[in-house]
N, C-alpha and C positions, 0 to 999 in steps of 0.2 A: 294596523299592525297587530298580529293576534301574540299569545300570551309565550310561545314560544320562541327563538331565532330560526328566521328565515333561510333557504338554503343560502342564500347566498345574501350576508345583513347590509345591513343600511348603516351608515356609521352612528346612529343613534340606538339603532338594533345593540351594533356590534358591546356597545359601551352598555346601556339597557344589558343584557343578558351575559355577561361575562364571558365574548368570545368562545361559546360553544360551539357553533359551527363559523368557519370561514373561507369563503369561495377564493378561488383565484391562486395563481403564482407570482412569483419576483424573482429577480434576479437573486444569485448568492450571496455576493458581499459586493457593500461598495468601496472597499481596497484591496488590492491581490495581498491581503492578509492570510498565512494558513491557520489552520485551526484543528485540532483533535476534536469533532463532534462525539466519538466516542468516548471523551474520558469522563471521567466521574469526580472531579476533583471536590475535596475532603474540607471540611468547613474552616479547618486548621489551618489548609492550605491557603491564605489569605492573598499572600503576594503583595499587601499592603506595605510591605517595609522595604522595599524597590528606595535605594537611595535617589535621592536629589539635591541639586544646590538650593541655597538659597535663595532666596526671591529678591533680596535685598543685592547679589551676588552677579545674578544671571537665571537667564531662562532656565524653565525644566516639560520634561515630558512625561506622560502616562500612556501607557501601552495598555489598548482594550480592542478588541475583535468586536464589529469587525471593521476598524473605521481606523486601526492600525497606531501608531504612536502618533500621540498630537501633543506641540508642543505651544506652551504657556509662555509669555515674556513677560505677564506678572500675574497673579491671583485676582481671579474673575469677578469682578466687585457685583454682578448682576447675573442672574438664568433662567432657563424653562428648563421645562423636562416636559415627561409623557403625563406620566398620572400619581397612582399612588406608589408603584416602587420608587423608581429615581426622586419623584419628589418627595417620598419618603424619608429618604438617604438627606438630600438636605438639609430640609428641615432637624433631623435628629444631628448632623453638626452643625447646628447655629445659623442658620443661612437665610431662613424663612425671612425676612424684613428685605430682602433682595431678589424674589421670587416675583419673575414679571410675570411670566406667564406660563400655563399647562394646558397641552393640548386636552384635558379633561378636568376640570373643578369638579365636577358632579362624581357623585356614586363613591366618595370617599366615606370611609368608616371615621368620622373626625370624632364622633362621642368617644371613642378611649380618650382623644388628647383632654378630654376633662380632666382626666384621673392623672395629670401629669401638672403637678402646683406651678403657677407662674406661669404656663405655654397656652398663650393662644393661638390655635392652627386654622382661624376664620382667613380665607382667601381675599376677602374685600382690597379692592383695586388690583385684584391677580386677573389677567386677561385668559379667558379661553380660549384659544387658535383652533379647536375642533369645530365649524359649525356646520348648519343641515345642508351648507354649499361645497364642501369640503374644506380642505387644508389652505389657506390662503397665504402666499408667498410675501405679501406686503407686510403683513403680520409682523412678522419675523425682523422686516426691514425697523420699522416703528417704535417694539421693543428692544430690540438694537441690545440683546442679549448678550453679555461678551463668553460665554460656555452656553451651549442646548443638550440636554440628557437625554439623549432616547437613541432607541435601536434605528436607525432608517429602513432596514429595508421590513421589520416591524410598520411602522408607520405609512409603508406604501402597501399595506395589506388594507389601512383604513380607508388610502386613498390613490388607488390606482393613477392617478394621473400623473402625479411626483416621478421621476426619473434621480436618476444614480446622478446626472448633471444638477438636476433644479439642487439635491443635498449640497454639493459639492460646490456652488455658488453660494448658500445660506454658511457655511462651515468660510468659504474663504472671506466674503464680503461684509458678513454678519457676525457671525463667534463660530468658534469648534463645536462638532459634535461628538460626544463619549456617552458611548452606550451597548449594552448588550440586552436581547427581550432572555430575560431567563427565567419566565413563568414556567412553562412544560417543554421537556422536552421532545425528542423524535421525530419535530416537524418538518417538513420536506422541503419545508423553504430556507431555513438555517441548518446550513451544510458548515458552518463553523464553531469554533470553541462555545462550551455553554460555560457558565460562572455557578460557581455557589453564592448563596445570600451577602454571605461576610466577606468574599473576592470581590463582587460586584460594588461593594459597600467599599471596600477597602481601594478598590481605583477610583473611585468619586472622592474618597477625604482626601488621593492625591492631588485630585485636581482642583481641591479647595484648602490643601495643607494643612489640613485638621486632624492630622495623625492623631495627634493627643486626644481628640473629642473618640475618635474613631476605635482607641486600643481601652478607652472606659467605659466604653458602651459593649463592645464585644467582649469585655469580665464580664458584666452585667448576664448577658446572653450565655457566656458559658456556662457562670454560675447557676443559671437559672438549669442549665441542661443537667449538670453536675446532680444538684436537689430534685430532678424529675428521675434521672438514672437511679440515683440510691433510693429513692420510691415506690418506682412502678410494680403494680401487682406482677407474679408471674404471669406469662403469656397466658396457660388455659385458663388465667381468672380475669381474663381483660376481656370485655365487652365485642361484641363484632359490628361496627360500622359501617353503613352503609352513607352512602356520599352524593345526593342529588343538589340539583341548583334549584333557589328559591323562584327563579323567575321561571320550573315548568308548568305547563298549563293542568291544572290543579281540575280545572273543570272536565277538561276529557280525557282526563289521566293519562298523561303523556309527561316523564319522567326523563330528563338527561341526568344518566348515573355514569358515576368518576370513578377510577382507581386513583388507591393513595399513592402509590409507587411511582408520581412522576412530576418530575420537577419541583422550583423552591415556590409554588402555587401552593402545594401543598406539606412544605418543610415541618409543620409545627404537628402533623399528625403521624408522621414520620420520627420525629422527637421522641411521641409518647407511646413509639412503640403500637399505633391504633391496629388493631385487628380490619383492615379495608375489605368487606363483605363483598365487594365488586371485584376485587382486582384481578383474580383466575377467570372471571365471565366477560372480560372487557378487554377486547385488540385496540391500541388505538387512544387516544385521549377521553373519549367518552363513547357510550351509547343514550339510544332511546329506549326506555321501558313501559310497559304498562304497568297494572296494578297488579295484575296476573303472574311477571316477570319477576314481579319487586319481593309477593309473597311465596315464587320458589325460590328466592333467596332466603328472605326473612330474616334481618339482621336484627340484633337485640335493639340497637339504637341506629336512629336517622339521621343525621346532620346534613344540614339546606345551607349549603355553599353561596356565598353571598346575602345573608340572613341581617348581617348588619349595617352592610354597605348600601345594599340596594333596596329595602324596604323597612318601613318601622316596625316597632310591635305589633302593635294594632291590626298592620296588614298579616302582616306573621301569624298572629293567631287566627286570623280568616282563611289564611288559605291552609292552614293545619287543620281545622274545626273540615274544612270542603274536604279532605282525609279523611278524618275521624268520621265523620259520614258516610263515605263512599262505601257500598258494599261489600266490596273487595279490601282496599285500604283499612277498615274498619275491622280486618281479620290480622296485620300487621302486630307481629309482639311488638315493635314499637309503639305501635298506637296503645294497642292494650293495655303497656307496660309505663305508657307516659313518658317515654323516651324520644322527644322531637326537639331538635335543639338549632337553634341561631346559630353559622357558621361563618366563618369570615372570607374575607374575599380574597382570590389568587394572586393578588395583585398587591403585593407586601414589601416593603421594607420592611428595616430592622428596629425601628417602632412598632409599626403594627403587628408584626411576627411577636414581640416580646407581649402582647398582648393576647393575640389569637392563639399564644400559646399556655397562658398562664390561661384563659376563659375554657378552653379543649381540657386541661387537667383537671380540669374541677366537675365539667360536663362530664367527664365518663372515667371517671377515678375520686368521686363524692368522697369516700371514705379515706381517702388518703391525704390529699389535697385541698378539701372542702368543700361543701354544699357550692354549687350555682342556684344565686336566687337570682339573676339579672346582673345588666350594667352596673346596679347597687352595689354588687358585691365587692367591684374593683377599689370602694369606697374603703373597706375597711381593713386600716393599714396592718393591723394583729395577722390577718388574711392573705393578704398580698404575696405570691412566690416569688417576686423581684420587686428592688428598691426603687418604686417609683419616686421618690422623689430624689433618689440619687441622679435617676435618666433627666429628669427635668432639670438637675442642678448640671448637666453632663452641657444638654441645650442650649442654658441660657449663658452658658461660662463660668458657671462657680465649679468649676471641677479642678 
């Protein structure tokens, strides 16, 4: 397997390189659910205060595209999910000691949850359902999950052989499934509603009745947005960023470059107002560049998308130094300017968004915000733009 994603990936590819390219179709939805694919709905727009009875009372339901209202006869003492959003989403209300299993353990950015006192987010006895055979149906049966978070017809992108039936057996025989993939949007296979971060967040604390966990984590988030707005430099003094993934092949200069302008993959550079160097030259979720490509752009600073998720430092600065070398790349005002920074992965909840947001303001707004020296920096609490140990205390129940 070489250093970039294949036309058409291997689910080890697909996970490896953060879904840059992926081959094939599916079906639309698997419930005659409708959906607005065109709307744009507003972070505010939450939807999380959808009344219900009590649990104690009688069943209740959560309504989410596209798998349509599912309804609960008590709160789901055990789940999976896909990866790091939805099992993001748990985790940040309380739930991780009940997590059987993710269809991906790997490739998670867990070094923030250091920075969050009290929370260990080590997976130890969490099963992975994704393996190099595919998706295994027994799986499912064994963990005997009573809620699974994921998009399905996402999921049969990893693995074509799954049908609208095989979900629709796991969902009646197994647990429900609630999910929407709301990494990017305008893809050709989700013809339904997309979610904002905080909607998406906010129909998972219904399905865990953790409203309370859910409306102190999103102060936190707003807050945090509130102190970036009253901030940020004006526009022509902001930086222009350019957006590739760390997993391109560094040695034959072969570059997959993003626009910021799409989906909540990319929420947190959207937040800080980033100047996206790509986003007028890119149709489409991504392209391939060279080095040729990259310096008729020539953005002031580079961010390598998946910097934290998917490789260490160490490798980080090897494959930046194969830059700094390169003939070409070696003419980059980022290179020159010392402007090459760890980005985070698309694949966020509103843990790791509260992170990859606060680490992106300090990367490319030093002077307002604060130096980035590293993961170090999240250390030091004088420093910090949100109350991490308020999120932790949010976590573990003392809120």
């Amino acid at each position: 397997m070489g250093d970039g994603p294949s036309e058409t990936p291997t689910r080890r590819e697909w996970l490896k390189y953060g879904g840059a390219a992926v081959g094939g179709t599916l079906l639309a939805g698997c419930s005659e659910g409708s959906g607005d694919s065109s709307s744009e709905p507003t972070e505010t727009d939450t939807e999380a205060t959808t009344e219900t009875e009590t649990v104690s009372d009688s069943s209740y339901s959560v309504t989410m595209e596209p798998m349509g209202e599912v309804t609960f006869d008590e709160v789901p003492s055990s789940w999976s999910a896909y990866f790091s959003t939805y099992g993001d989403m748990g985790i940040a209300l309380g739930q991780l000691d009940d997590l059987r299993g993710l269809l991906f353990t790997e490739n998670w950015p867990l070094e923030y949850f250091d920075y969050l006192p009290g929370v260990d987010a080590s997976f130890d006895g969490v099963t992975q359902l994704m393996g190099d055979g595919g998706l295994g149906k027994e799986a499912f049966y064994e963990l005997d999950s009573d809620v699974h978070l994921f998009d399905p017809n996402f999921v049969q992108l990893l693995d074509d052989t799954w049908t609208d039936d095989d979900f629709a057996e796991i969902a009646t025989s197994v647990g429900p499934i609630v999910g929407n993939s709301i990494r990017r949007r305008g893809s050709d296979w989700h013809d339904y509603r997309y979610y904002s971060l905080y909607e998406a967040f906010g129909k998972i604390a219904e399905v865990f009745q953790e409203q309370e966990r859910y409306e102190a984590l999103k102060a936190v988030h707003d807050d945090l947005l509130a102190t970036i707005e009253a901030e940020l430099p004006p526009a022509e003094e902001r930086p222009t960023v350019g957006l590739l993934s760390v997993n391109s092949d560094f040695e034959e200069g072969a570059f997959y470059a993003y626009p910021v302008n799409d989906g909540n993959g990319h929420k947190q550079y959207r937040d800080l107002g980033m100047q996206g160097a790509f986003d007028e030259h890119i149709e489409g979720g991504y392209a391939k560049w060279d080095y040729e490509q990259l310096l008729e752009v020539d953005p002031d600073a580079l961010l390598f998308q998946y910097g934290f998720s998917h490789v260490s430092a160490e490798t980080f600065e090897q494959r930046m130094e194969r830059m700094r070398s390169d003939p070409v790349g070696g003419q980059l005002s980022a290179v020159q300017n010392d402007r090459l920074y760890r980005g985070g992965t698309s694949y966020q909840g509103p843990l790791i968004n509260l992170f990859q947001t606060e680490i992106a303001a300090k990367q490319f707004y030093p002077e307002v915000f604060g130096e980035w020296d590293g993961l170090a920096t999240l250390a030091d609490a004088e420093a910090q733009l949100f109350d991490h140990e308020r999120v932790a205390d949010v976590i573990t129940g003392d809120h």
